[in-house]
Each structure stands twice: as C-alpha cells, then as structure tokens.
C-alpha positions in Angstrom: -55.4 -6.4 60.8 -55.4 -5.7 64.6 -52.7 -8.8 65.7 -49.6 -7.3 66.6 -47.5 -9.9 66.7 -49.0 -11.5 63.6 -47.8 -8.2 61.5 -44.5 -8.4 63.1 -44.4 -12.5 62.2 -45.2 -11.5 58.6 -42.9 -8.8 58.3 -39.6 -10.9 59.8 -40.5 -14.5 58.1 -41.0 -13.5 54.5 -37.8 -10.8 54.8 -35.3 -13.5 56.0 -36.7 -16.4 53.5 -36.4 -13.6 50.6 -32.9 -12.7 52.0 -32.0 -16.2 52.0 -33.3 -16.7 48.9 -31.8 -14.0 46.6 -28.6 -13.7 48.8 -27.8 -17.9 49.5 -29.4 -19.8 47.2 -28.0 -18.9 43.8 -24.6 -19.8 44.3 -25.6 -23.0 45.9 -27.9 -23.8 43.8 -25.3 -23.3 40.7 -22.8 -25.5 42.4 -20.1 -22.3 42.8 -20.7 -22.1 46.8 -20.5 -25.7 48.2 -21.7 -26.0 51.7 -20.4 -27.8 55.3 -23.1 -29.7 57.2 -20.6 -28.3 60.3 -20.8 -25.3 61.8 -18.0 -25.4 64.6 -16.1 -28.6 66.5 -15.1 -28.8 69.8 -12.9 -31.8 69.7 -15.4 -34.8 69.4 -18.3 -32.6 69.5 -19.9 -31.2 66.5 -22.3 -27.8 66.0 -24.3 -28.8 62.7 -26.8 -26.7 60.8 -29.4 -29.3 60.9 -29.6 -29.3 65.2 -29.3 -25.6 64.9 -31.9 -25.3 62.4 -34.4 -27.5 64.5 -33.6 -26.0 67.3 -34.8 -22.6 66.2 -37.9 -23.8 65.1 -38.9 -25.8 67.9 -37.6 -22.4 70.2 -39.3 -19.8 67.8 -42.7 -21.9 67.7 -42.4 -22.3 71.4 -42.4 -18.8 71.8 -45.2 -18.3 69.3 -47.1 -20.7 70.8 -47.0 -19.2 74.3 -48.5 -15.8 73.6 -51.3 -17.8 71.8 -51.7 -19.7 74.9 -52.4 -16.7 76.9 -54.9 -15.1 74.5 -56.5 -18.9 75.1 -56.3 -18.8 78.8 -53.9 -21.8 79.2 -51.0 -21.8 81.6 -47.5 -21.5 80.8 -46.7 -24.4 82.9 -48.9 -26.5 81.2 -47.8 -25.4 77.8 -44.2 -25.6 78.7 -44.7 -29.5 80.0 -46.6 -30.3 77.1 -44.1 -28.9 74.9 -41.2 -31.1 76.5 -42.7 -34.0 76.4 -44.0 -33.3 73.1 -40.5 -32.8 71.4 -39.4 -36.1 73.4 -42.1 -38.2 71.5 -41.6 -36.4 68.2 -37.8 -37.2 68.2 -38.6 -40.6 69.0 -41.2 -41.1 66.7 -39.6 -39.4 63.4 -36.6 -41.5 64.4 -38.4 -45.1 64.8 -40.8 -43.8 61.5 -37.8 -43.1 59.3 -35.6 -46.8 60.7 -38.9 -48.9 60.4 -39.4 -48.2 56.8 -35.7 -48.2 56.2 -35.2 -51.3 57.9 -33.4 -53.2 55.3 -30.5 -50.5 55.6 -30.3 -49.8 59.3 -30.3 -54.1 59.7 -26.5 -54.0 58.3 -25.3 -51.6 60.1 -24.7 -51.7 64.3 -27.5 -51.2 66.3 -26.0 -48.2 67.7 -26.4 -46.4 64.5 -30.6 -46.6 65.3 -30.0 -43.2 67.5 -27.6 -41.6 65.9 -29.7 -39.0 64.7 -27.5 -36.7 63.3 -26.6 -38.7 60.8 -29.8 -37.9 59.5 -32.9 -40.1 59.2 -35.8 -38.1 60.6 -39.1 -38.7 59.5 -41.7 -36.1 59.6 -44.8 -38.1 59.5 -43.6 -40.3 62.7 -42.5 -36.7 64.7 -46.5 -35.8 63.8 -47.6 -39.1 65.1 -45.1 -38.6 68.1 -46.9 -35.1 68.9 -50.0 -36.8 68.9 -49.2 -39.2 71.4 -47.6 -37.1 73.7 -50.5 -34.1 73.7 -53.1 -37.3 74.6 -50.7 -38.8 76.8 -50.4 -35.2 78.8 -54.2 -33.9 78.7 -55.1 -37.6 79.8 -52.8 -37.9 82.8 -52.8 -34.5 84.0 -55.0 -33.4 86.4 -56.2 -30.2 87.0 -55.0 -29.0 82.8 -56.0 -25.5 81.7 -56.5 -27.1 77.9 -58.1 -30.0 76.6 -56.9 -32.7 73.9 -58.6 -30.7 70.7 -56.9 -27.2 72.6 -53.5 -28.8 72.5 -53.4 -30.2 69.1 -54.7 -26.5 67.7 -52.0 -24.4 70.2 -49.4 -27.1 68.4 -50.8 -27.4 64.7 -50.3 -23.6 64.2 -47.2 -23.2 65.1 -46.0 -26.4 63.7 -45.6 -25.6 60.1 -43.1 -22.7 60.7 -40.8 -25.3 63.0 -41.1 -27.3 60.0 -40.6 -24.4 57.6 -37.1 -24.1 59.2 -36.5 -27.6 59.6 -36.2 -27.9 56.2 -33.0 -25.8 55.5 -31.3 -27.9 57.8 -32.2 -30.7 54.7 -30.6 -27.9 52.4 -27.6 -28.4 54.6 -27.4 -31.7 54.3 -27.6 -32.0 50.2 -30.7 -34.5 51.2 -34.3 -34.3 50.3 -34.1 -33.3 46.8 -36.1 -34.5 44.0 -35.4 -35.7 40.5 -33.2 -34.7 38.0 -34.2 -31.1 36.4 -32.7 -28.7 34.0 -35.3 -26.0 35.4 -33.7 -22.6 36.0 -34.5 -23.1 39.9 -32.5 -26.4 39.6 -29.8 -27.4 42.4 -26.5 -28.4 42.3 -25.7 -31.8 44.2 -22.2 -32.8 45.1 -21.5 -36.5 43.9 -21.3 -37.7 47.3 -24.7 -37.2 48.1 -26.2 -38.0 44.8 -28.7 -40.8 45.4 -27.6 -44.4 43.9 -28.4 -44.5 39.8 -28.5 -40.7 39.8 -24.9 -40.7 40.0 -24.0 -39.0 36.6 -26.9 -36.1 37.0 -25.1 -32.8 38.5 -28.7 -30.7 39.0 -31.9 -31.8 41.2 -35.7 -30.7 42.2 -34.6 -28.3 45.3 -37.9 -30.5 47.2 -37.0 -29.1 50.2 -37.3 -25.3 49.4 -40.9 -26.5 48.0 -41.6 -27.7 50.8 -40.2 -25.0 53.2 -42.2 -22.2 51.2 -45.4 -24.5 51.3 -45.0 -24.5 55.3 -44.4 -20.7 55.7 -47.4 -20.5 53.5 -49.4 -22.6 55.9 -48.7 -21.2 59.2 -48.8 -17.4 58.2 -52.2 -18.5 57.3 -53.1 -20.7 60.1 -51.3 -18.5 63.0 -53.6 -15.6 61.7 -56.6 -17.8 61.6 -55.6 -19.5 64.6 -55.8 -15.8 66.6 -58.2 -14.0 65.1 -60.8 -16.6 63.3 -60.9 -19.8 65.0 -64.5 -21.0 65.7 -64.3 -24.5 67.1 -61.9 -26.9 68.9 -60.1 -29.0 66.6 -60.2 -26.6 63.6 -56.3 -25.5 63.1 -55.4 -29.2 63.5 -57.8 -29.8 61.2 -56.7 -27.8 58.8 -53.4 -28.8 58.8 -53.5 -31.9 57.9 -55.2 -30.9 55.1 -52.9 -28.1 54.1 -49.9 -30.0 54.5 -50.5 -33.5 53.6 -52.4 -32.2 50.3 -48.6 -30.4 49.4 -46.5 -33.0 51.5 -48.2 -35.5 48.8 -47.5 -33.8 45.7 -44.1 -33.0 46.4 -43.8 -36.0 47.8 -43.8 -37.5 43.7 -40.7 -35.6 43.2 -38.4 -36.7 45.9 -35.8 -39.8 45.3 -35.1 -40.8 48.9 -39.0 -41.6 50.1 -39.5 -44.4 52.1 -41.7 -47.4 50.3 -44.1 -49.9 51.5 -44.9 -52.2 48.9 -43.3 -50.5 46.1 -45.4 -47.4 47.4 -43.9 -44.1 48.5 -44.9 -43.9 52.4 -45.6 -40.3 52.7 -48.0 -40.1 49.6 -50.1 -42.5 51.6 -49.7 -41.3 55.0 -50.5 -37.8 53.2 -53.8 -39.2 51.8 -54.8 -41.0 55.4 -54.4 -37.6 56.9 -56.3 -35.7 54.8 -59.1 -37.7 54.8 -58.8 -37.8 58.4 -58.5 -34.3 58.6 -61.6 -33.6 56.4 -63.3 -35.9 58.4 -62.9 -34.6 61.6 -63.3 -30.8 60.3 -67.2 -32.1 59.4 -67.9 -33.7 62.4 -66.9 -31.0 64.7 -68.0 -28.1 63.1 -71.4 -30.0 62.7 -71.0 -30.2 66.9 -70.3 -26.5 67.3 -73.2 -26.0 65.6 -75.3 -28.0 67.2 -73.9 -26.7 70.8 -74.8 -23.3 69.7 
C-alpha cells in the first residue's frame, strides 16, 4: 500500500470511531449519560453538535479532496469554488428535500421555520441532488476549468461518504434518526421527548444512525483508496457510490421511524433504488466507452 495519506486516513478514522464507540456509546446507549444537543451559548447564539459535526466533515473532506485534486491535476481554485458553491446547493437542497415531503407539518407552522435549519430537517438525498446541480452548474459556466463534469462528481463522491460518516453523529446528538423499537444488546436509549408519536411508551430503539455512519466509513475508506490508486475511467467513484450507499441507505432505510413518505411509500427506499439503477447504469455505459477509447 504505497498511499501515504490513505494509511494515515485509515489509521485516525477507524481509532476515533472505535474510541467513540467503546468509550461514548454505552452509557448513552443505556440511558445513564443523557446528552445536550448544545455545546456552548453566547447569549442568543447557540454552538450545537450537529453544525459542528457537519462542519468537520464538509472541512475534513475538503481537505481530503484537495490532495486528490492535485494527484488529478486540477486547480485549487477551481476545487475550492466548486466546493462553495457545492455546500450552498446541498444546504438548499437537503433543506427544500426534507420541507417538500414534510409539507403537511412545515404548512402549520410560520414560514420562517422553512430555514431554520437547526432545528433539524435535513435531507440527505436533496443535499446529493444539490451537489449535483451545483458541480454541472460550475463545469458548465466556467471557462477555462481544469476538471470536467464526470472529474467533479468523482473528486466529490469519494470524499462524500466520510462528511456523511460524521454527519451522522450530529443525528446521535439530536436523539433523531433512530429506528424501531429493539431489545438487541446494541439497543439505544431515547429520552421521551424525542420518542416519535405511538412509540411513546418504548424506552430502547434501532441506533439507525450508527448503521449508517459505520456503512459510510466503510464506503469511503474503500472508495478514497480506489479513488487514488485504482480508478480507471471518469465517472467510476460516482458510480460506485450510488451503488454503495443507496444499496445500505435502502435497507436501513426499513428500520427508521421518521422517513419521509410519498404515497404511503418511504422516500429514501425509492430514491435509493432510482440511484442504484442509475448508478449501475452509468458504470456500464462508461466503462464500455473507456474501452472502446482504448
């Protein structure tokens, strides 16, 4: 294993999510340590695990990201633009994702509630879409760009899992994103307050989000690696991530109590599905074109 950095990613990543693991999670998860979404005030103004949590990963991926885009000869100017107006359409896109298929809730309350986003509400399907957007938007607009549109959804799609990764504890936080009740050894403790409505005399939950934030380390230790060292066509990584992740998004997805419907159908299990067939898709077409170009 000749990456560097990669061995140093490995090393840190699975230390601290073991750490937190062993050291934080059993007395949460027993209901003996009871947490605070609040990390400091100043006056009106609140530090909360969740900002701080996102904020990490979107600074650690950045940073990722960067050395990658040197080893693929694209500018830190460029990547640095792109990456602004990247987390601009995500936030706006998890945020309008998560009120439009929640409408029913956010239409009785005032309009002003629509941004405030830390009062939770982010979705992470409509921060994808938002990426999307914004990384076609940029290589479209921009002239003289040192990447192209399939360059710029690879550089993004494998750091994104570990952003997401870390997102997720800021759901830990936040007593949200649980699943059903369990009596499983790994169970979780959930304060009344944030019990979801009908689940209100179960004390212990599916922890979803620590499934979901081992899934994501899983997927970017393997698609940072592969990214670096084995990528063999444009378009691959992103390729592979929406496979990776929507196929465990989906499953876990079946466990959570708080998903978004449409039609009595849990939105994520079939925006999972779209993007995995969409993600298969486009792996066969392209690699069939790399071949083809030689």
């Amino acid at each position: 294993m000749k990456d560097r950095l990669f061995k140093k990613v490995f090393i840190i990543s699975i230390s601290i999510y073991l750490l937190a693991v062993i050291f934080l999670l059993p007395g949460v998860f027993s209901g003996k340590i009871l947490l605070n979404q609040v990390i400091l005030n100043f006056g009106s103004l609140q530090i909360r695990w969740y900002g701080l949590l996102i904020a990490t990963g979107v600074f650690l991926s950045f940073y990722l990201a960067n050395d990658t885009a040197k080893k693929w000869n694209i500018s830190e100017d460029d990547l640095s633009n792109a990456v602004m107006i990247g987390i601009i359409f995500s936030i706006i896109g998890a945020r309008a994702y998560y009120v439009t298929f929640n409408w029913d809730y956010y239409s009785k309350l005032p309009f002003s509630e629509v941004f405030k986003t830390w009062h939770g509400g982010m979705a992470i399907h409509g921060g994808i879409l938002g990426a999307l957007i914004a990384v076609y938007l940029y290589t479209k607009i921009k002239k003289n760009i040192t990447f192209n549109f399939l360059q710029g959804l690879d550089l993004m799609a494998h750091v994104l899992p570990l952003g997401q990764a870390i997102g997720r504890w800021g759901n830990f936080f936040n007593y949200e994103a649980y699943g059903s009740p369990t009596n499983l050894p790994w169970k979780m403790y959930i304060p009344p307050q944030f019990r979801m409505p009908g689940y209100e005399s179960y004390e212990y939950f599916h922890p979803t989000f620590l499934y979901e934030s081992t899934w994501d380390l899983l997927i970017f230790l393997f698609l940072f690696y592969y990214a670096r060292n084995k990528k063999r066509f444009d378009g691959e990584i992103i390729s592979l991530y929406l496979i990776l992740y929507s196929a465990g998004r989906g499953v876990i997805e079946l466990l959570r109590t708080d998903s978004l419907m449409f039609l009595n159908m849990k939105v994520a299990v079939l925006i999972s599905i779209l993007f995995i067939i969409i993600g298969i898709s486009l792996y066969i077409i392209l690699s069939k074109k790399a071949k083809q170009e030689g």
